[in-house]
C-alpha positions as CSV (number, residue, x, y, z in Angstrom):
1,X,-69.3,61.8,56.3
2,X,-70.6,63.9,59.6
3,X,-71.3,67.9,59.4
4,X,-68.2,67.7,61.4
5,X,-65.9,66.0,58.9
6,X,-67.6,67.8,56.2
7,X,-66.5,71.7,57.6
8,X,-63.4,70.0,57.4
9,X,-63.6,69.2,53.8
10,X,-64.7,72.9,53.1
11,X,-61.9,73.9,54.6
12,X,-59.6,71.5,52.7
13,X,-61.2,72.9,49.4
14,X,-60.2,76.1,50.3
15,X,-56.8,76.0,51.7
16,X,-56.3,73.3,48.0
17,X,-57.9,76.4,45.7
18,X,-55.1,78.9,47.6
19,X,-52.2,76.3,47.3
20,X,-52.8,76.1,43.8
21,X,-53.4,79.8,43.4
22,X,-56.9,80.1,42.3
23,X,-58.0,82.2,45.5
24,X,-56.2,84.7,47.3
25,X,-57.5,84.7,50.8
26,X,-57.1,83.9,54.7
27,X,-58.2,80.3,54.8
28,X,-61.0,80.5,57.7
29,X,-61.2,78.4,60.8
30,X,-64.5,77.5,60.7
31,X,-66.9,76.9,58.1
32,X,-70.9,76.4,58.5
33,X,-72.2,73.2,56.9
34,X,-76.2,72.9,57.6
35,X,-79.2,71.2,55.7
36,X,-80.2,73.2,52.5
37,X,-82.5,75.9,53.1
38,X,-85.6,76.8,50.6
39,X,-84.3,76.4,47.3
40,X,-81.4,74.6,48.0
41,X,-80.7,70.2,47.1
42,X,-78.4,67.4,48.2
43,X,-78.0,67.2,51.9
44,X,-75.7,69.7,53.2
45,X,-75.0,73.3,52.2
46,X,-72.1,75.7,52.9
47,X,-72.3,79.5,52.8
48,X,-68.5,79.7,52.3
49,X,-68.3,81.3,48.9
50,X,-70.5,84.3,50.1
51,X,-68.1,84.2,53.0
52,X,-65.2,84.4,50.8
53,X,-66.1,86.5,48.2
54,X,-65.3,90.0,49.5
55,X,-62.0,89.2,50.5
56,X,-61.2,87.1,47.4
57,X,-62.3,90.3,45.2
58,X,-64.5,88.3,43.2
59,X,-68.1,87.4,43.0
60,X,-69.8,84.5,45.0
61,X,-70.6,82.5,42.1
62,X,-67.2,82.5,40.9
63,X,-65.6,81.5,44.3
64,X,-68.0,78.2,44.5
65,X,-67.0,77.8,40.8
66,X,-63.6,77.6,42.2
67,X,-64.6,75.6,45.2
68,X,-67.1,72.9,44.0
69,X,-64.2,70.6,41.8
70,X,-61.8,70.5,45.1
71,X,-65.1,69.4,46.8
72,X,-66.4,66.6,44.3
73,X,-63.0,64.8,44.3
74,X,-63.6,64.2,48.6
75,X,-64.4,60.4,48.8
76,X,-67.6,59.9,50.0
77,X,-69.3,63.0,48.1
78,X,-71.8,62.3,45.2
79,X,-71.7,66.0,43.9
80,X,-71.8,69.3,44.5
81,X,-74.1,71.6,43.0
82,X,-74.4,75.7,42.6
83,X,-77.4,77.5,43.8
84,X,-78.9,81.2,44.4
85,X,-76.0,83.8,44.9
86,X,-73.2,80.8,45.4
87,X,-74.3,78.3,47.8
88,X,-72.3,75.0,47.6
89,X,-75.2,72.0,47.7
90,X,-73.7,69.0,49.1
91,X,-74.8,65.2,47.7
92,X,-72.9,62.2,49.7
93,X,-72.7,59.0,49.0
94,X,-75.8,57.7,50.7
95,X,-74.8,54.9,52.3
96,X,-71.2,57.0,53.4
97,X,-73.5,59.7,54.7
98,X,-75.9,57.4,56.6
99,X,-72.8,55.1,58.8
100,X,-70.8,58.1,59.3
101,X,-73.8,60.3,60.7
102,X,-75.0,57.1,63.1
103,X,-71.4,56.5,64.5
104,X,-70.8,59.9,65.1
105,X,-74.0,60.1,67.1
106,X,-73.2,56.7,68.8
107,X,-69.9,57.7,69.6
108,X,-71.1,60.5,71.6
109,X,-74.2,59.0,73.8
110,X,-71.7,58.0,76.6
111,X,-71.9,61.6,77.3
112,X,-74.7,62.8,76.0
113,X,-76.4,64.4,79.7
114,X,-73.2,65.7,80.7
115,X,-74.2,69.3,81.1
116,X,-77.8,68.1,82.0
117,X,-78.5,69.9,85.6
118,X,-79.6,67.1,87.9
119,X,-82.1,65.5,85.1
120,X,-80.4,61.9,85.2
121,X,-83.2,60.8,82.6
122,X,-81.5,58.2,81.0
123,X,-80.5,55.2,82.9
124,X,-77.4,54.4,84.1
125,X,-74.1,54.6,81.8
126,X,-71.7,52.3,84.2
127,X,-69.2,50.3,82.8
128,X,-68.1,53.5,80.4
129,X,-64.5,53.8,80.2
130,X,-62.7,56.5,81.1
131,X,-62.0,57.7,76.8
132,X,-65.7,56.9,76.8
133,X,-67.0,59.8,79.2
134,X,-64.7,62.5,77.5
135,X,-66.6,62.2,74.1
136,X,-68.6,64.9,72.6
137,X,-71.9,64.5,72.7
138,X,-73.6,64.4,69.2
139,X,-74.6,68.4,68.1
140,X,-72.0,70.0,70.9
141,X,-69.9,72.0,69.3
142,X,-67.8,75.0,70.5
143,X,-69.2,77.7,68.6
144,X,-69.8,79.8,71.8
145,X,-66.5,79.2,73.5
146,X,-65.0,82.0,75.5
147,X,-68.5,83.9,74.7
148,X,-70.6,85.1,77.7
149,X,-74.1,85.7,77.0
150,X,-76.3,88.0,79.2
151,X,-79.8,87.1,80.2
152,X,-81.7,89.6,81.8
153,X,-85.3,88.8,82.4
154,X,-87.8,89.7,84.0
155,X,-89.1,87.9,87.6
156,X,-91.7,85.4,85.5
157,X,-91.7,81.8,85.5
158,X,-91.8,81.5,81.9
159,X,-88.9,84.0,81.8
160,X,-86.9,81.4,84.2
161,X,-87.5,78.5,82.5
162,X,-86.5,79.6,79.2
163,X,-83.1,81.1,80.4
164,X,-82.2,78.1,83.0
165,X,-83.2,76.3,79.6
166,X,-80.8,78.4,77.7
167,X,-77.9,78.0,80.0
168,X,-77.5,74.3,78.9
169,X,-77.9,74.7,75.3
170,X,-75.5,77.5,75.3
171,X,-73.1,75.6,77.3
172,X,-73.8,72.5,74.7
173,X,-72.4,75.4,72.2
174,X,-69.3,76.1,74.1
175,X,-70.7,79.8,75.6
176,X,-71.8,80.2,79.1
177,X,-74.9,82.1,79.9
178,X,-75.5,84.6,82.8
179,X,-79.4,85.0,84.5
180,X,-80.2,87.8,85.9
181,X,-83.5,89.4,87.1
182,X,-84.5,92.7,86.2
183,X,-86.3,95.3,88.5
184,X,-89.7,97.1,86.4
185,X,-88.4,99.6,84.0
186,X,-85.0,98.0,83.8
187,X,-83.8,96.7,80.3
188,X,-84.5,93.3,79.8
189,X,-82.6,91.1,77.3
190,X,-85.1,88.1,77.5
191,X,-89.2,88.5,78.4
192,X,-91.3,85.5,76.6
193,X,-94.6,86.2,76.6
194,X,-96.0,85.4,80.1
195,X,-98.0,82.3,81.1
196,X,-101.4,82.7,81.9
197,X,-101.7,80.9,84.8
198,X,-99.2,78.5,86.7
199,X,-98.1,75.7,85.0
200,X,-96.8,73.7,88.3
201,X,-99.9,71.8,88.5
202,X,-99.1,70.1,84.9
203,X,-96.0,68.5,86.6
204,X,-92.5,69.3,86.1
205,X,-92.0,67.6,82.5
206,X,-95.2,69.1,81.0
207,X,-94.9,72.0,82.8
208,X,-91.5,72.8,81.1
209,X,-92.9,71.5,77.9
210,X,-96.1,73.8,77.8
211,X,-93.6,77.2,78.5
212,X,-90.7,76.0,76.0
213,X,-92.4,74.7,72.8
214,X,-94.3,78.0,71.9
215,X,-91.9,80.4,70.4
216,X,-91.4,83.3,72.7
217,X,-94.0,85.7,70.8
218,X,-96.7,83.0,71.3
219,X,-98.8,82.6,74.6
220,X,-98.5,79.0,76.2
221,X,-101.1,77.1,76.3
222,X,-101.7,75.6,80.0
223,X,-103.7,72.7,79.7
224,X,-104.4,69.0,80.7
225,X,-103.7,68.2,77.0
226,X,-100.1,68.2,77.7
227,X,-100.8,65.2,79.7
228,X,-102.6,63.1,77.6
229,X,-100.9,60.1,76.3
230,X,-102.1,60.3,72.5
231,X,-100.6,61.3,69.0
232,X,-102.2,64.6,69.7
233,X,-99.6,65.7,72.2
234,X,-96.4,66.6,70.6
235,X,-94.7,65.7,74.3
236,X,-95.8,62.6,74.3
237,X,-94.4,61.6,70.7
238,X,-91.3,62.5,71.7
239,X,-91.0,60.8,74.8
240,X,-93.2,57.9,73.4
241,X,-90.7,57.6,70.4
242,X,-87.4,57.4,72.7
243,X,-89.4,54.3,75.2
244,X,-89.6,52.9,71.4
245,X,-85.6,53.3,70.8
246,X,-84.7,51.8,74.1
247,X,-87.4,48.8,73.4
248,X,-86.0,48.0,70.3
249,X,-82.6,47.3,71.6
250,X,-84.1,45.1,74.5
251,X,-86.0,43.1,72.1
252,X,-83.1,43.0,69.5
253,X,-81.1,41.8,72.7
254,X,-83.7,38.9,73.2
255,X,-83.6,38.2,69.6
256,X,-79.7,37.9,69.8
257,X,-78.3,40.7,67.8
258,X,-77.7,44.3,68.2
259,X,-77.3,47.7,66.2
260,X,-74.1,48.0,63.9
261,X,-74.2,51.5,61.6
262,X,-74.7,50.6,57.9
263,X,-76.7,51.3,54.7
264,X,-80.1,52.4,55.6
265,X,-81.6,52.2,52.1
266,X,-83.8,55.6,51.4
267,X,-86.5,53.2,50.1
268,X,-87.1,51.9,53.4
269,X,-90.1,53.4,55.3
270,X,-89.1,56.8,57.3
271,X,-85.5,56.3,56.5
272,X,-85.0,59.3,54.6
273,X,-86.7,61.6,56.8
274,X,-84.9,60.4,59.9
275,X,-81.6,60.5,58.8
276,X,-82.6,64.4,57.6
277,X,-83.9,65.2,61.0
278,X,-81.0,63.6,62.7
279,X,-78.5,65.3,60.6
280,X,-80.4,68.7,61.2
281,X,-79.8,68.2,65.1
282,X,-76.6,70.0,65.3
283,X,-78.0,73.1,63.5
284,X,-81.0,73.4,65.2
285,X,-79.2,73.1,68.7
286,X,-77.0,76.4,67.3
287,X,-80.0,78.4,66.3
288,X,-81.5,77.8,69.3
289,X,-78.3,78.9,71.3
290,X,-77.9,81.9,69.0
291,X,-81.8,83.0,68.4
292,X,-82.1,82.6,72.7
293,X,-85.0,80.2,71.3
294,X,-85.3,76.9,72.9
295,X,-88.5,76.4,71.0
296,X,-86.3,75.9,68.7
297,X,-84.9,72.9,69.5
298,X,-88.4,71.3,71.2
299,X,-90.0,71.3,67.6
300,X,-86.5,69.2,65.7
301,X,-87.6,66.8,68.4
302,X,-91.1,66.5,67.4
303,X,-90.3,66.5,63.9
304,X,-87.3,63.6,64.7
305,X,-90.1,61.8,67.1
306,X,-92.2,62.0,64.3
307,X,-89.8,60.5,61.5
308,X,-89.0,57.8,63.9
309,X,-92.3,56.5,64.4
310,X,-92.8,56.2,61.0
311,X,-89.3,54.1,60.5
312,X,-89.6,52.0,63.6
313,X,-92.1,49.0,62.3
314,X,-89.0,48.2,60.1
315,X,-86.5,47.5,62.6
316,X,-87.3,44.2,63.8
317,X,-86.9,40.8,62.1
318,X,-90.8,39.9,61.4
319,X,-92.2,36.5,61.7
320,X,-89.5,33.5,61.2
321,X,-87.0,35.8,60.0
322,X,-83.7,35.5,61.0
323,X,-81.5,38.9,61.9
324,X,-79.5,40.3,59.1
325,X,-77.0,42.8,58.7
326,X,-79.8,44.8,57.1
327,X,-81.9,45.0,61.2
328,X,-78.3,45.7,62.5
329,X,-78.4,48.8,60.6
330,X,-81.5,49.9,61.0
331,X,-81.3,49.2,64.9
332,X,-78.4,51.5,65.1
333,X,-80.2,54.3,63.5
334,X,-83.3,53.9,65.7
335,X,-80.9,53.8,68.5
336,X,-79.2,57.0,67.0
337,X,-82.8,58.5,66.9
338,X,-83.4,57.4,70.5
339,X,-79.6,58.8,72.1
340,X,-80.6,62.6,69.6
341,X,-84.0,62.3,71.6
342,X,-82.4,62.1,74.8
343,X,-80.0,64.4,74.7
344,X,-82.5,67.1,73.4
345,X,-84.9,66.9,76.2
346,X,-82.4,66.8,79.0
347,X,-81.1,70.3,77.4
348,X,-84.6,71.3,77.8
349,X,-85.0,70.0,81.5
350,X,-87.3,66.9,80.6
351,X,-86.8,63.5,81.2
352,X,-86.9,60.6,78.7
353,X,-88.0,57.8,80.3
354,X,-86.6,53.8,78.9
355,X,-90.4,52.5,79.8
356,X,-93.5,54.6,79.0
């Protein structure tokens, strides 16, 4: 089940409790499923009881009462747990959780630059069909639509990076941003902290890279370590980790066998973390939409690069093995790590390169 389908099942658990007159309330269009935050368990959370709670006349606690039994007869979901003030704690089936999340992402690579602004960083996609190129890429959603969002900033590069940065992701969100430059003494809506010197010598990738992963309080570093092509340089991991992706399906190719979305056991190496970070996309691409903070966004990509590495040595068949359903699954998810990867850094201008 995908955080998609899942806001789906909220709902359904609502509009049930009012059918059967447990809850007398509006049943809302939307509701915001996420990872659990500090103090929270399973995998996903929902904020819907706080969200109902007013209008329902009764406390949180006792609207997620209400809630959580709809919710724990959905096929696919493990249990649901109560925490803090009334926060619905999600457990899926593993295995359910695992396919549903990789095909969802799959599903959606065919488009998955298509608001990229001239950044074609990720091969060639002929031979799409037509259905193919209309698909939503992985973590778009349409929170923003019909939303304008003003950007005044300042005339700094840092300032122009950030907000041409910000008109993709808010687009990825449905919104549309608007950039505008401020005169001194005019009111600005967006002024990162300036760079200390210009990054154009770094090169367009790191240059970007040095200006958008420090949060907007913090001074960029502009350095040749931005450059270096070592675990030290949070750039590189992430491209280094998509070149890996795309590898491993051209020596799966070789090998005769390619990804299929299936159990990833939580026992095997990285698994569990990846499939966290991967699920976490779509929430960190709205924060950074909503919080104008693009940094945002470039650390989930470190922290996916990062949980990829650390899974990837299981992908392949090793020695005389012979392919098994167990590689095709795992080769999907490292190809659903790679297409998340991808898509992240064109929204932040970058390119991922296939070789590296």
């Amino acid at each position: 089940m995908t955080p998609v389908e899942l806001s789906r099942t909220v709902l359904r658990a609502v509009r049930c409790a009012v059918d059967e007159g447990e809850l007398s309330v509006a049943v809302p269009t939307r509701a915001v499923v996420t990872p659990p935050g500090p103090g929270g368990c399973g995998d996903y959370a929902t904020n819907i009881a706080l969200q109902l709670a007013r209008p329902a006349g009764r406390p949180p606690r006792q609207v997620a009462e209400i809630l959580r039994p709809h919710l724990s007869r959905t096929d696919g979901v493990a249990g649901v747990e109560i925490t803090g003030p009334g926060f619905l704690n999600i457990h899926l089936e593993a295995a359910t959780a695992t396919v549903a999340l990789v095909r969802e992402i799959l599903d959606g690579r065919a488009n998955g630059h298509a608001i990229d602004s001239g950044h074609d960083s990720h091969g060639s996609h002929e031979g799409h069909s037509s259905h193919e190129s209309h698909r939503t890429p992985y973590g778009h959603t349409p929170t923003l639509t019909g939303q304008v969002i003003p950007l005044r900033i300042p005339y700094d590069i840092r300032a122009e990076v950030v907000a041409d940065t910000l008109v993709r992701i808010v687009a990825s969100q449905g919104g549309r941003a608007e950039v505008d430059h401020v005169r001194v003494g005019e009111a600005v809506t967006l002024r990162p902290v300036p760079a200390p010197e210009d990054p154009a010598p770094l090169g367009a990738d790191a240059a970007r890279w040095a200006l958008l992963h420090p949060a907007a309080h913090d001074r960029p570093r502009i350095t040749a370590d931005h450059l270096a092509q070592r675990e030290s340089n949070p750039l590189f991991r992430v491209r280094y980790a998509h070149a890996r992706a795309r590898a491993l399906t051209r020596c799966a190719a070789r090998l005769g066998f390619h990804g299929e979305p299936g159990d990833v056991p939580v026992d095997v190496p990285g698994a569990e973390v990846l499939v966290r970070e991967l699920a976490g996309y779509p929430h960190a691409l709205s924060a950074a939409a909503a919080q104008h903070a693009p940094d945002r966004l470039a650390r989930h990509l470190v922290a996916t690069a990062d949980a990829f590495l650390a899974f990837q040595p299981t992908v392949l068949p090793l020695g005389d093995e012979k392919p098994s359903a167990a590689h095709r699954a795992r080769l999907a998810l490292a190809e659903a790590a790679g297409t998340v990867l991808a898509g992240g850094l064109s929204l932040l201008g970058i390119s991922a390169p296939d070789y590296l």
